[in-house]
CHARMM-style PDB file with segment names, atoms N, HN, CA, C and O in Angstrom:
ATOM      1  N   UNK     1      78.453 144.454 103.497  1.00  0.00      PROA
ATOM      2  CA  UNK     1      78.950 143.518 102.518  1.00  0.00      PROA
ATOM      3  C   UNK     1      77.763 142.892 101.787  1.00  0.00      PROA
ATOM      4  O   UNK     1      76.708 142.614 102.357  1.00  0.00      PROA
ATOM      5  N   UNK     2      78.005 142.685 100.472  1.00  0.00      PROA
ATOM      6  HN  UNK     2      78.862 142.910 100.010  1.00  0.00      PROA
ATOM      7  CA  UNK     2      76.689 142.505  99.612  1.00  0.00      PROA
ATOM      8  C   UNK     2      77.144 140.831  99.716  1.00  0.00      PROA
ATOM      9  O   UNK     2      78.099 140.264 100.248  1.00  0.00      PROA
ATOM     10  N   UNK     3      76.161 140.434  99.066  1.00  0.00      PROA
ATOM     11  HN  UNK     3      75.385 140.894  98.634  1.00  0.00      PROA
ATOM     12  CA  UNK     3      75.841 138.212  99.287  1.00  0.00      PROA
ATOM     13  C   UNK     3      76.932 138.589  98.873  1.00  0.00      PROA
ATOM     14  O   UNK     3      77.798 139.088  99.591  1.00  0.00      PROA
ATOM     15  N   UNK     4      77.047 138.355  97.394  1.00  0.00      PROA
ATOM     16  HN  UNK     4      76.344 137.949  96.811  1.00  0.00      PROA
ATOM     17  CA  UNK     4      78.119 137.712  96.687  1.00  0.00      PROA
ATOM     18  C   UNK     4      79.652 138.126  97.087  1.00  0.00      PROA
ATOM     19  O   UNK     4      80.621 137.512  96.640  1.00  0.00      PROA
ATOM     20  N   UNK     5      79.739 139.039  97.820  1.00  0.00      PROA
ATOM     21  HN  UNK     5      78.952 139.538  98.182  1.00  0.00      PROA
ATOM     22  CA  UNK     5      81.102 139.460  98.026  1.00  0.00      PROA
ATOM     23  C   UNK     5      81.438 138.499  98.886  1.00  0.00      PROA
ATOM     24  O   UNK     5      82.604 138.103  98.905  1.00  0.00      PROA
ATOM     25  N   UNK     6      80.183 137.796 100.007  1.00  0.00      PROA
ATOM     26  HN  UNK     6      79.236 138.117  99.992  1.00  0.00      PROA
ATOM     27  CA  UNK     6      80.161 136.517 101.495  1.00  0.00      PROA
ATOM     28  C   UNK     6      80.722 135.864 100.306  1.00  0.00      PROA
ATOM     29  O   UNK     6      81.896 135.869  99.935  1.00  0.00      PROA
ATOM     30  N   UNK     7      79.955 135.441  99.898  1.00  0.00      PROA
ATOM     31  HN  UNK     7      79.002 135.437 100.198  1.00  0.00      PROA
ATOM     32  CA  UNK     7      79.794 134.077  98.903  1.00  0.00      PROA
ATOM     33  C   UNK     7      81.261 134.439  98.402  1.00  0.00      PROA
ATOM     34  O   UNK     7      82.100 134.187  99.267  1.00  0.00      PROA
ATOM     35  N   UNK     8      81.780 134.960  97.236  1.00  0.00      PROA
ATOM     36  HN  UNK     8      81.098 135.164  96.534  1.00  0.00      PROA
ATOM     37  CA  UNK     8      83.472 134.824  97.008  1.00  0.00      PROA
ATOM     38  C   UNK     8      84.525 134.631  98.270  1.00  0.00      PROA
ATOM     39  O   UNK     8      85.391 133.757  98.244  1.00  0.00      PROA
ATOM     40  N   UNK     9      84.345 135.596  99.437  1.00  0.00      PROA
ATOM     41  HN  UNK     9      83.641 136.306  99.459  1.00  0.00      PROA
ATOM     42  CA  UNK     9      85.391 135.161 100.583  1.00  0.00      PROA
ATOM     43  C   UNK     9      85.027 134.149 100.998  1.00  0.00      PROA
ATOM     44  O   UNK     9      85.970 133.391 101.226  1.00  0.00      PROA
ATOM     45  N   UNK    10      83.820 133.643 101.275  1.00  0.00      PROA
ATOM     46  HN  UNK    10      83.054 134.259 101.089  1.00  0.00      PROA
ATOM     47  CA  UNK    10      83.536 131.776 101.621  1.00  0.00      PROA
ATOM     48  C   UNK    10      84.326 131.062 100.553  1.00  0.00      PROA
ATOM     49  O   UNK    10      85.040 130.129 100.920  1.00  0.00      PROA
ATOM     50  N   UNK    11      84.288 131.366  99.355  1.00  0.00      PROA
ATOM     51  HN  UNK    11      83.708 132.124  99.057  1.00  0.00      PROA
ATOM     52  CA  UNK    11      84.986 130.433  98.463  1.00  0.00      PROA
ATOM     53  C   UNK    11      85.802 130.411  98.178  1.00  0.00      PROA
ATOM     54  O   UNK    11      86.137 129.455  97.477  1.00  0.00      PROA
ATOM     55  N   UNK    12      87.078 131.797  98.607  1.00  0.00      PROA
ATOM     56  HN  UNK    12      86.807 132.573  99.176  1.00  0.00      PROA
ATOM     57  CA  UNK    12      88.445 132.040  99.044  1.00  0.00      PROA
ATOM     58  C   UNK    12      88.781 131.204 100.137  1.00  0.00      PROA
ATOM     59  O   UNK    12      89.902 130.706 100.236  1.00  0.00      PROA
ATOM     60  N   UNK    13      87.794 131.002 101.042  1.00  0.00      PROA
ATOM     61  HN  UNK    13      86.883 131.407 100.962  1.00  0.00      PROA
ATOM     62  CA  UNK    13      88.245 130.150 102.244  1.00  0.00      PROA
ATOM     63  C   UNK    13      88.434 129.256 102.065  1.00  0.00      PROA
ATOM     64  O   UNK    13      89.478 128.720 102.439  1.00  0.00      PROA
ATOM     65  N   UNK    14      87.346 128.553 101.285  1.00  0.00      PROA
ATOM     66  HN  UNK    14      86.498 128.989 100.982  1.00  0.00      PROA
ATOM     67  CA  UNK    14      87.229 126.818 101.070  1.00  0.00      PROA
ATOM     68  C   UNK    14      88.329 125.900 100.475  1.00  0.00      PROA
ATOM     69  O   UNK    14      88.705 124.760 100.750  1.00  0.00      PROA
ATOM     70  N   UNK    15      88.811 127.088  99.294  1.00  0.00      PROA
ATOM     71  HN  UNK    15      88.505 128.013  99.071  1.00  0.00      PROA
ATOM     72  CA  UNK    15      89.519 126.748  98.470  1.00  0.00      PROA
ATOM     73  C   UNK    15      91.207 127.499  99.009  1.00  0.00      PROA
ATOM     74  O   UNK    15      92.223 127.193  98.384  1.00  0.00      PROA
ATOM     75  N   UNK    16      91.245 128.221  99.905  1.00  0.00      PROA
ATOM     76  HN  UNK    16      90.420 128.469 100.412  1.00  0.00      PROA
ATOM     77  CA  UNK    16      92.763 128.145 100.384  1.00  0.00      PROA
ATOM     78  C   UNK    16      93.003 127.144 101.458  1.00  0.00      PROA
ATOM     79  O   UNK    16      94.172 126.771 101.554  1.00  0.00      PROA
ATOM     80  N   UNK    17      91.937 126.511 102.479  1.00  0.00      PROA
ATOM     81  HN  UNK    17      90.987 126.814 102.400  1.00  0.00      PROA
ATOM     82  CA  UNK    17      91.852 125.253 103.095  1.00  0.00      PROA
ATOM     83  C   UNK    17      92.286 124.421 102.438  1.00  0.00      PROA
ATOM     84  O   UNK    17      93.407 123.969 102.667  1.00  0.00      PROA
ATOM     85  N   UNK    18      91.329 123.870 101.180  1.00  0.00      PROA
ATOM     86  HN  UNK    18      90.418 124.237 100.994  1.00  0.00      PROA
ATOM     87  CA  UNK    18      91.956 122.667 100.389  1.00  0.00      PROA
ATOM     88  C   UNK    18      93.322 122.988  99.910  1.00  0.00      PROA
ATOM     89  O   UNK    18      94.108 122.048  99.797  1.00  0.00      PROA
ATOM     90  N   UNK    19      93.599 123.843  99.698  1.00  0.00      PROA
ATOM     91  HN  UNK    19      92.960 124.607  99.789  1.00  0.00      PROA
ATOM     92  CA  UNK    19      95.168 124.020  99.271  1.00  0.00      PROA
ATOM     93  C   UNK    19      96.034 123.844 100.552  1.00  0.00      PROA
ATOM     94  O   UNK    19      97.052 123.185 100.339  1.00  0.00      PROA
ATOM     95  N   UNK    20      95.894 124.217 101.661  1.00  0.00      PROA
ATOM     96  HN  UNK    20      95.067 124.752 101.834  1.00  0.00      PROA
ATOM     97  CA  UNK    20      96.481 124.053 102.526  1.00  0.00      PROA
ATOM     98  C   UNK    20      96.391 122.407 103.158  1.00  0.00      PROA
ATOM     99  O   UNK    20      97.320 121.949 103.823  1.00  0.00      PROA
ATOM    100  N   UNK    21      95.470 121.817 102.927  1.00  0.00      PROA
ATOM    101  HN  UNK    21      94.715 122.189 102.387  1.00  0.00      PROA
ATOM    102  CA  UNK    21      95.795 120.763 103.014  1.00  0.00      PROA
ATOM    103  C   UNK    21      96.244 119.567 101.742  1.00  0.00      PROA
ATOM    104  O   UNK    21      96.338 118.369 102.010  1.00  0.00      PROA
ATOM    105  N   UNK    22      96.447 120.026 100.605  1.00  0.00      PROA
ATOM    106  HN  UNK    22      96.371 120.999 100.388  1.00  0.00      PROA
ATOM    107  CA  UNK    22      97.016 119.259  99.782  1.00  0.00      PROA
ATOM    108  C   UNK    22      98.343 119.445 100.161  1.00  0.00      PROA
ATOM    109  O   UNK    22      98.975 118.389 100.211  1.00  0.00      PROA
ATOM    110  N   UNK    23      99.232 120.883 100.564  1.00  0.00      PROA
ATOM    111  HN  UNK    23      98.718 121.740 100.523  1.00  0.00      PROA
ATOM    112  CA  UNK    23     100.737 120.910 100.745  1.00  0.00      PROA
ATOM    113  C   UNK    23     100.528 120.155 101.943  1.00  0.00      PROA
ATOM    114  O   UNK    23     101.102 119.096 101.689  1.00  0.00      PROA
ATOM    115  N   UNK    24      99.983 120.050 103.266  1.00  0.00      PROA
ATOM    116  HN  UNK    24      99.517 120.910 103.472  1.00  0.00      PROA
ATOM    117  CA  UNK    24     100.483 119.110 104.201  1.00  0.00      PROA
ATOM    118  C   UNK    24     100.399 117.775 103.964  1.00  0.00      PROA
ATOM    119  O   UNK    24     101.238 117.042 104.486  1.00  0.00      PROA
ATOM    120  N   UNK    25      99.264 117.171 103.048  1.00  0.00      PROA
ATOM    121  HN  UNK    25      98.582 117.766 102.624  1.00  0.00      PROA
ATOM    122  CA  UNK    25      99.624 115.992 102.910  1.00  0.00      PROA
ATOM    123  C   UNK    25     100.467 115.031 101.912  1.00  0.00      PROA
ATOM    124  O   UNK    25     100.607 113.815 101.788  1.00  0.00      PROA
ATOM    125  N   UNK    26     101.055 116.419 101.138  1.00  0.00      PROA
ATOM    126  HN  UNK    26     100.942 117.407 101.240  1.00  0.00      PROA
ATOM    127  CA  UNK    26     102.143 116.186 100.480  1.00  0.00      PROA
ATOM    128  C   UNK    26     103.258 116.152 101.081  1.00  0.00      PROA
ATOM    129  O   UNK    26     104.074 115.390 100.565  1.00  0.00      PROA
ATOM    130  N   UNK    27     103.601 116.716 102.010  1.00  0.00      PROA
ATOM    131  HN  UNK    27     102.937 117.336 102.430  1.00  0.00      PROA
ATOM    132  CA  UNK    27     104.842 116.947 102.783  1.00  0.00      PROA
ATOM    133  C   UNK    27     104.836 115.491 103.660  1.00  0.00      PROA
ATOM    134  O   UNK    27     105.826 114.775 103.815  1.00  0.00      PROA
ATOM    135  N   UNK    28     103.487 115.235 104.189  1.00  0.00      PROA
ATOM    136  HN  UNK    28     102.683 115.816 104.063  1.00  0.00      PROA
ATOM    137  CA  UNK    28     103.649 113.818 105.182  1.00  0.00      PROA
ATOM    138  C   UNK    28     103.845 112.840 104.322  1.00  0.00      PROA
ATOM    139  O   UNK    28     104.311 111.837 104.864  1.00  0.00      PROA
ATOM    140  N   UNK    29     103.538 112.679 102.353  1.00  0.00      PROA
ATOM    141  HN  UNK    29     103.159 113.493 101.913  1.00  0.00      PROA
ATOM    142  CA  UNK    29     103.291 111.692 101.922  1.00  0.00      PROA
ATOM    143  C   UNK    29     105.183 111.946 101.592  1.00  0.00      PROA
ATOM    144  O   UNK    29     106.062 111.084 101.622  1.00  0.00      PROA
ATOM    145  N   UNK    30     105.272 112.953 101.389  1.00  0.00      PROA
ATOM    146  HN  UNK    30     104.558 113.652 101.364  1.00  0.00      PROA
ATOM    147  CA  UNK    30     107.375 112.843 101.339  1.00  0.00      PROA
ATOM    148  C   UNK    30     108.379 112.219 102.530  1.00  0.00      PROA
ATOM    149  O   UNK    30     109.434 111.588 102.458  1.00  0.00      PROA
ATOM    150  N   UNK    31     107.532 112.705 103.710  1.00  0.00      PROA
ATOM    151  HN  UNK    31     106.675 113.217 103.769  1.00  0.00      PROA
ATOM    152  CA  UNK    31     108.061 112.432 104.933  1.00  0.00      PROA
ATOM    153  C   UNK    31     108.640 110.840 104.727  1.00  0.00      PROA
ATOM    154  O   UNK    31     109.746 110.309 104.626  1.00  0.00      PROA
ATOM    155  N   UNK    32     107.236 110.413 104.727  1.00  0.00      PROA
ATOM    156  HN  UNK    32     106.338 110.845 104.809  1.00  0.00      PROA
ATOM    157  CA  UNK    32     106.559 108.509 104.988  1.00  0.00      PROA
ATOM    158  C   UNK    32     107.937 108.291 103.917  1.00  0.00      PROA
ATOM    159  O   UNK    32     108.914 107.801 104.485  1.00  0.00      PROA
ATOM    160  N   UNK    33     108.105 108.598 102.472  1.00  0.00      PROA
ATOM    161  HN  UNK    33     107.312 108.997 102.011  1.00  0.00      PROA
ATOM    162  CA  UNK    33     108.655 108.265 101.393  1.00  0.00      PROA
ATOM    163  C   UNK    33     110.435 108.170 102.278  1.00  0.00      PROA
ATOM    164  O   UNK    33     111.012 107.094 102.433  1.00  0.00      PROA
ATOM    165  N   UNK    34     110.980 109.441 102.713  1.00  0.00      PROA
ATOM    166  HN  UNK    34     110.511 110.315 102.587  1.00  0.00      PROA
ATOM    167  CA  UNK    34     112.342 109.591 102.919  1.00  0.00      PROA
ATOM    168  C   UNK    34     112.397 108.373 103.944  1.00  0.00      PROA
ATOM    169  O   UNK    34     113.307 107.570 103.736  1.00  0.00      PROA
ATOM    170  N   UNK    35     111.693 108.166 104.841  1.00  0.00      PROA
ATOM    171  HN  UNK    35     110.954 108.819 105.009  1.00  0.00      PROA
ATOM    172  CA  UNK    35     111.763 107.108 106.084  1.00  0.00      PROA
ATOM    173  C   UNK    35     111.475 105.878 105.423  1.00  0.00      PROA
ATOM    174  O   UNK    35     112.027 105.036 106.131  1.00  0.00      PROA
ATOM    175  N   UNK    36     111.016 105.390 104.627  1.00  0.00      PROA
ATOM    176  HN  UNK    36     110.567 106.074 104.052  1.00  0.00      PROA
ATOM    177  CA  UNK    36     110.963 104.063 104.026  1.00  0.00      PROA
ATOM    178  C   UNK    36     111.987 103.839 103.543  1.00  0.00      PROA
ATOM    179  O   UNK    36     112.592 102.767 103.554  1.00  0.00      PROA
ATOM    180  N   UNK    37     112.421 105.236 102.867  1.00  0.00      PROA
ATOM    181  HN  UNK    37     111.930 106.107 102.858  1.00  0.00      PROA
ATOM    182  CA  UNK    37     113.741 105.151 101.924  1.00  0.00      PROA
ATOM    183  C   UNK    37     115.281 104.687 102.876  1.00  0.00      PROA
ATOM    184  O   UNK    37     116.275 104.140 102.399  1.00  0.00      PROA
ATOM    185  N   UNK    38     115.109 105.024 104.028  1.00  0.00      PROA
ATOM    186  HN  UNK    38     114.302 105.468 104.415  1.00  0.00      PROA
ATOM    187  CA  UNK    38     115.794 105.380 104.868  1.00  0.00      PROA
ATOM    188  C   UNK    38     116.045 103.809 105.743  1.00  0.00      PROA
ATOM    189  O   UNK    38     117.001 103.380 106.389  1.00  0.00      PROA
ATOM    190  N   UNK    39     114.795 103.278 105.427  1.00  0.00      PROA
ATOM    191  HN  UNK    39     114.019 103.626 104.902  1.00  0.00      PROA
ATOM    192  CA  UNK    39     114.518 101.711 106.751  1.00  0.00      PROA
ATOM    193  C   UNK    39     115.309 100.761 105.727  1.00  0.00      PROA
ATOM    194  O   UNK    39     116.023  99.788 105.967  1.00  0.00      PROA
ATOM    195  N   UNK    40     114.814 101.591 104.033  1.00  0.00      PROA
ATOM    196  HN  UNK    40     114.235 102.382 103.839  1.00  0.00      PROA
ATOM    197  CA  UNK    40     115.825  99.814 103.370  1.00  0.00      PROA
ATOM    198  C   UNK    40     116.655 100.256 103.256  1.00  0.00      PROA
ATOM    199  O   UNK    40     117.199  99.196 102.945  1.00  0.00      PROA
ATOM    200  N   UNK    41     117.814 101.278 103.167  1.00  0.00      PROA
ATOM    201  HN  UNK    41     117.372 102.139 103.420  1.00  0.00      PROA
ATOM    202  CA  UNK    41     118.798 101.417 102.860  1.00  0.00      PROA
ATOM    203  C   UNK    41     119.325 101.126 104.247  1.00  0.00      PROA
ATOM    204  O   UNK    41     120.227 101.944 104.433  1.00  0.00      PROA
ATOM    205  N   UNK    42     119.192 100.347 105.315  1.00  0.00      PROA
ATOM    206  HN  UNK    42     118.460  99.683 105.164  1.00  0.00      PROA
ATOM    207  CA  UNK    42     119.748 100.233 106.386  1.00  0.00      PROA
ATOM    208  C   UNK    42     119.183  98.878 106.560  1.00  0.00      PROA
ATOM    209  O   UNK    42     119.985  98.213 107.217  1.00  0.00      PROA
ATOM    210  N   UNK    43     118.282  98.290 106.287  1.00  0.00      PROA
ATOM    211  HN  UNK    43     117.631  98.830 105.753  1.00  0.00      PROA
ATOM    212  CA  UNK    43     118.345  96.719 105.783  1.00  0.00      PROA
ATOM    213  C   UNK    43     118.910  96.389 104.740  1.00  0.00      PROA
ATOM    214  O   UNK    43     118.766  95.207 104.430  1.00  0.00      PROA
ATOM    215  N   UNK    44     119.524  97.033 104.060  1.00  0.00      PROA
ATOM    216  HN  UNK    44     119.641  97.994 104.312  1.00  0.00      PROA
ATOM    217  CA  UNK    44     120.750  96.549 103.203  1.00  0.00      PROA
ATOM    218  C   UNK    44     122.165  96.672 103.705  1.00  0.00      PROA
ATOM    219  O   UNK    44     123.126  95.933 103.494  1.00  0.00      PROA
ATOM    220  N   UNK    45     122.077  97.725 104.386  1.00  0.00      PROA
ATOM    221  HN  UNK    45     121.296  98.325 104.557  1.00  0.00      PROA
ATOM    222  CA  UNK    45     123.503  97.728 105.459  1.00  0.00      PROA
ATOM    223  C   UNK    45     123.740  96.674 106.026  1.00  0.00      PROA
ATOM    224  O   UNK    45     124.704  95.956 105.759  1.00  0.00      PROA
ATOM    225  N   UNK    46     122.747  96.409 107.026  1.00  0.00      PROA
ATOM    226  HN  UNK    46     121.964  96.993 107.243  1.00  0.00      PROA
ATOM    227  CA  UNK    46     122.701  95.286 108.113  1.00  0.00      PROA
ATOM    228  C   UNK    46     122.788  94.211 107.374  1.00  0.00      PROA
ATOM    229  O   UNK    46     123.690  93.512 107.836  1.00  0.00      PROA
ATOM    230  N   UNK    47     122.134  93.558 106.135  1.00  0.00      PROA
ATOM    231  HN  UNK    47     121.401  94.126 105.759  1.00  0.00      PROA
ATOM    232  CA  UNK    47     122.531  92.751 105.179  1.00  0.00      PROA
ATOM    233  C   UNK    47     123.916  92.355 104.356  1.00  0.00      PROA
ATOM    234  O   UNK    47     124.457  91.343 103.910  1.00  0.00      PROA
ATOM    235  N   UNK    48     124.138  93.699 104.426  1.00  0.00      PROA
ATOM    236  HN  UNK    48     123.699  94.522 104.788  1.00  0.00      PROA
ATOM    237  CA  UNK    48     125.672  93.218 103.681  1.00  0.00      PROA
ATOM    238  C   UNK    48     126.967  93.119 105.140  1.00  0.00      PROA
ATOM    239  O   UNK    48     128.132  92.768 104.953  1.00  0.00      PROA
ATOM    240  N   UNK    49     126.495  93.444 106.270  1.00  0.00      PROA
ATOM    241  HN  UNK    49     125.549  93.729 106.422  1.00  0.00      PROA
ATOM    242  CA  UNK    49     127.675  93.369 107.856  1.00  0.00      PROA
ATOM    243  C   UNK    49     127.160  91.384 107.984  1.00  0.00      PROA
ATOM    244  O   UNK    49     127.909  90.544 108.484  1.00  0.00      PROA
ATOM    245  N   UNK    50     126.204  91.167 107.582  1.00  0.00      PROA
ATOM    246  HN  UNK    50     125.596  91.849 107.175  1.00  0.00      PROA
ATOM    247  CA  UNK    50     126.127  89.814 107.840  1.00  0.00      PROA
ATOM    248  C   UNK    50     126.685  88.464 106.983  1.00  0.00      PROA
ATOM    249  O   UNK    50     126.935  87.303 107.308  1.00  0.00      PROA
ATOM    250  N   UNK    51     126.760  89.386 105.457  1.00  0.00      PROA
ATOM    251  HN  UNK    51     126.557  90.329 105.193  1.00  0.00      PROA
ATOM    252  CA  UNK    51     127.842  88.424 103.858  1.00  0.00      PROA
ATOM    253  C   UNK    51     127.772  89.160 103.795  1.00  0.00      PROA
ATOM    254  O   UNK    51     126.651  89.662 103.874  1.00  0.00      PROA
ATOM    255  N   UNK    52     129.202  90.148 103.538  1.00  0.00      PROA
ATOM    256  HN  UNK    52     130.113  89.741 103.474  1.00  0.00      PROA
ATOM    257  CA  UNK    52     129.209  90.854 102.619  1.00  0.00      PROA
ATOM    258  C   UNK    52     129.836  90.145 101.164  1.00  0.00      PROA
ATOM    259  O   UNK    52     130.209  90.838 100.217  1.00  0.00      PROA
ATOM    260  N   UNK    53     129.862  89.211 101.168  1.00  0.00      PROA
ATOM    261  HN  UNK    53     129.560  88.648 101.937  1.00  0.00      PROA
ATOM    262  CA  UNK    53     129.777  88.285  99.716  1.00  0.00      PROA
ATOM    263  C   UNK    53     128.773  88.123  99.141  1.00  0.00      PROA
ATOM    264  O   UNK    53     128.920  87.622  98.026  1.00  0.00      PROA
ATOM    265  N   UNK    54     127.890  88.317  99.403  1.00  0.00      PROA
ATOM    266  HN  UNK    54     127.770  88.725 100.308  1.00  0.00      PROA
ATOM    267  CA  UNK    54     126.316  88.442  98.726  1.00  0.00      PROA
ATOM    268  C   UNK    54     126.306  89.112  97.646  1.00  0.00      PROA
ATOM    269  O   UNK    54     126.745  90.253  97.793  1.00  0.00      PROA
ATOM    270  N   UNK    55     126.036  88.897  96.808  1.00  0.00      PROA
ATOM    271  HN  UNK    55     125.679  87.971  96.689  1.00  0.00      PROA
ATOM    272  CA  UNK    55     125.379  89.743  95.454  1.00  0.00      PROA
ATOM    273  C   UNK    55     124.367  90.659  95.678  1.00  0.00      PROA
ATOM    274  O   UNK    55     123.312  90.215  96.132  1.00  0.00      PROA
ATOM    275  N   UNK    56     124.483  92.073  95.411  1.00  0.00      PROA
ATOM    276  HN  UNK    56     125.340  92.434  95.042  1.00  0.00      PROA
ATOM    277  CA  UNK    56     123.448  92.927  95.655  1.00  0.00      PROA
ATOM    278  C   UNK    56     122.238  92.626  94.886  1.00  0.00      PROA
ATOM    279  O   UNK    56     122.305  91.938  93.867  1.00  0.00      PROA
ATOM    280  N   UNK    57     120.953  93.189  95.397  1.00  0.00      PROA
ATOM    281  HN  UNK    57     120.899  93.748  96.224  1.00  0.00      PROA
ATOM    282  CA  UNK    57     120.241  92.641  94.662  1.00  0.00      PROA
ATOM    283  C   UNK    57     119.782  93.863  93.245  1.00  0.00      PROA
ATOM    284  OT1 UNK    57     119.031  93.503  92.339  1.00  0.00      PROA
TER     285      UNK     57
END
């Protein structure tokens, strides 16, 4: 194998790593998102079983 052929598969590597970690920390930054989404829409539940005469906000 000649340098530069190292040198391109090193930089196939580097750069399918960083890709592989932009989709996982996209997927954890969706995760975090659905579960937040998930904690207030159930502090609004529990909010409205306590008045449900309350005005939403």
């Amino acid at each position: 194998m000649m340098h530069h052929e190292i040198q391109t598969a090193r930089q196939a590597d580097i750069l399918a790593r960083a890709a592989h970690r932009r989709l996982v920390r996209e997927a954890e930054k969706a995760a975090k998102a659905e579960k937040s989404e998930k904690a207030k829409q159930a502090a609004r539940a529990a909010a409205e079983r306590r008045n449900p005469y309350a005005r939403a906000a």
